[in-house]
N, C-alpha and C positions, 0 to 999 in steps of 0.2 A: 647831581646825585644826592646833595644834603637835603634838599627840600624833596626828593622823592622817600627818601628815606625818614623822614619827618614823617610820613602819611603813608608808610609801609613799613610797617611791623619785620618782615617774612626779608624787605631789601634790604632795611636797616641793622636786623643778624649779619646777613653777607656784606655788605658795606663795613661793619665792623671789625669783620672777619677777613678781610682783605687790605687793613691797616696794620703793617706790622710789625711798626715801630711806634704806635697808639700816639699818631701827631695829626690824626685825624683827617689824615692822606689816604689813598688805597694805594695800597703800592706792590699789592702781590694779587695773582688771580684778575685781573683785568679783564680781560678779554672774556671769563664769564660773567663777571661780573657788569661789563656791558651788555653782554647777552641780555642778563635779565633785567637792565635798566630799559632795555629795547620792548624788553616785554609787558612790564609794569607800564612805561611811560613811554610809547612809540616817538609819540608826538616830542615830545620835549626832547627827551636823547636823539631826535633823527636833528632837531636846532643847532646839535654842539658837537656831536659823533656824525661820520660821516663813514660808511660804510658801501662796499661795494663785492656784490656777490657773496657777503656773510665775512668777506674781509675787513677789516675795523682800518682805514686807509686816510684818515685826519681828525682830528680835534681840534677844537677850541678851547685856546688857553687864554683867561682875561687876569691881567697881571698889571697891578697898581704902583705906582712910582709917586715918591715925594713931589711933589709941587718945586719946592729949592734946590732939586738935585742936581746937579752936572748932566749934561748931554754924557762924555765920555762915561762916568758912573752908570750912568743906564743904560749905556751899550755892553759895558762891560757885564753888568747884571745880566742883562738876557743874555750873553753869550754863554755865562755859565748856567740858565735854563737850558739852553737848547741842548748845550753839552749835557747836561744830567739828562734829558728827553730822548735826545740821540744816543746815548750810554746805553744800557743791557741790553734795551726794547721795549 
């Protein structure tokens, strides 16, 4: 969504506007705001969103870990990703 938002004016207003704690996350209005990532940029959001019958039903989330860190440390991370992902909706 940043690099389509880079080369769209019109995505990069709602991209910023669906950040609402200005951490450069969207993290409200989603599901239009995939709408129109869908729209802008079919090709690329059909690579990382995954939808079915207009229902938004998987993402890809690519998520970096220290090189020296504990196994148990990086489970313990994604676990509270998933929990935050699985939390509101």
């Amino acid at each position: 969504m940043e690099s389509v938002a880079e080369r769209n004016d019109a995505f990069a207003e709602r991209f910023a506007a669906a950040d609402a704690n200005d951490d450069g996350v969207p993290d409200r209005n989603l599901e239009a705001l995939y709408d129109e990532l869908f729209e802008v940029a079919p090709d690329g959001a059909s690579e990382v969103i995954d939808r079915d019958d207009g229902k938004y039903t998987a993402a890809q989330i690519t998520i970096s870990v220290q090189g020296g860190a504990s196994g148990d440390a990086v489970t313990e991370a994604m676990r509270d990703v998933a929990d935050e992902v699985d939390g509101e909706g």
